[in-house]
C-alpha positions in Angstrom: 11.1 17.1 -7.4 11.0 17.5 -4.0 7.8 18.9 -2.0 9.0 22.9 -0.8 8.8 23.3 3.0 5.9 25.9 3.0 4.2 23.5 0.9 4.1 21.1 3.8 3.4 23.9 6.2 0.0 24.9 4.0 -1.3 21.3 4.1 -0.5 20.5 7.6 2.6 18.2 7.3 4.0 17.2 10.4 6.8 15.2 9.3 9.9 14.7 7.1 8.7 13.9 3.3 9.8 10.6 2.0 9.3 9.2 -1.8 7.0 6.5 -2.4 7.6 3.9 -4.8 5.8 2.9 -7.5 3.6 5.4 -10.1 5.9 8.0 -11.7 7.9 8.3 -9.0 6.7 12.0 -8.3 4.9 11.1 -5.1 5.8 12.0 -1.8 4.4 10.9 1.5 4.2 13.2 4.9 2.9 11.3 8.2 -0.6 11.2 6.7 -0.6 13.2 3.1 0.4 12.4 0.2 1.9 14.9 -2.2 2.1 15.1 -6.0 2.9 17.3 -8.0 -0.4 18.4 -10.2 -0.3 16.4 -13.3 -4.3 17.4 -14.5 -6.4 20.3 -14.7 -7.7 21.8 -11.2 -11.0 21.2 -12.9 -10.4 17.8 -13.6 -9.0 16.9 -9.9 -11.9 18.8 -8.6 -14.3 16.8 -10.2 -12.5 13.0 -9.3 -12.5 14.8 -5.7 -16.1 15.4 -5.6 -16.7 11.3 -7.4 -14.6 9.7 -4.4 -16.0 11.7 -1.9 -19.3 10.6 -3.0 -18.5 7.2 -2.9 -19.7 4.5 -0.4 -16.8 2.7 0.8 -17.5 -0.7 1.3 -15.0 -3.2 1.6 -12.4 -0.9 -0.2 -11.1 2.3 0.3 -9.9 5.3 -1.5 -8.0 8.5 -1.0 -9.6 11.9 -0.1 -8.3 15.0 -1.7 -7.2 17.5 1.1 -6.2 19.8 -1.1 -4.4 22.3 -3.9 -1.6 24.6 -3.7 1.0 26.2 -5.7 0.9 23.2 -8.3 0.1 20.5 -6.3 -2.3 18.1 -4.2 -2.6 16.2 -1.3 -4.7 13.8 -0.3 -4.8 11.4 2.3 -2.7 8.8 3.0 -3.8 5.3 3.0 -2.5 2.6 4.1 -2.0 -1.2 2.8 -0.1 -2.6 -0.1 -0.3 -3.8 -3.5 -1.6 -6.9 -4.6 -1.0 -8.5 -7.9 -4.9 -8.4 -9.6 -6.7 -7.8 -6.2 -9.2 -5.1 -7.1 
């Protein structure tokens, strides 16, 4: 499913939405948001938002949650790429 247009609009996207690979395939990225379609409780996203937020990131990095809307999140985008057990 496709992000809706006021979606982007509401979380600041500037650009066209393309699918990312990998995951469930639900993922969507927009210059520098990601958007998925909510898949937990707002409770439950709320409180991983608040862990990672807390976190100091030291040679790693995580996504930021920007936000919720109309059944579903954004957070940041970051960049790199997987790497076969590299944690």
């Amino acid at each position: 499913m496709r992000p809706p247009p006021g979606l982007l609009a509401a979380f600041g996207g500037s650009t066209e939405p393309e699918r990312l690979a990998g995951g469930r395939g639900t993922a969507w990225r927009c210059g520098d948001l990601v958007l998925k379609p909510l898949d937990t409780s707002v409770e439950e996203l709320e409180w991983q938002a608040a862990l990672l937020h807390r976190l100091d990131c030291d040679g790693f990095r995580v996504s930021r949650l920007r936000g919720v809307r109309d059944g579903w999140c954004a957070w940041e985008y970051v960049p790199g790429e997987h790497r076969e057990r590299a944690w």
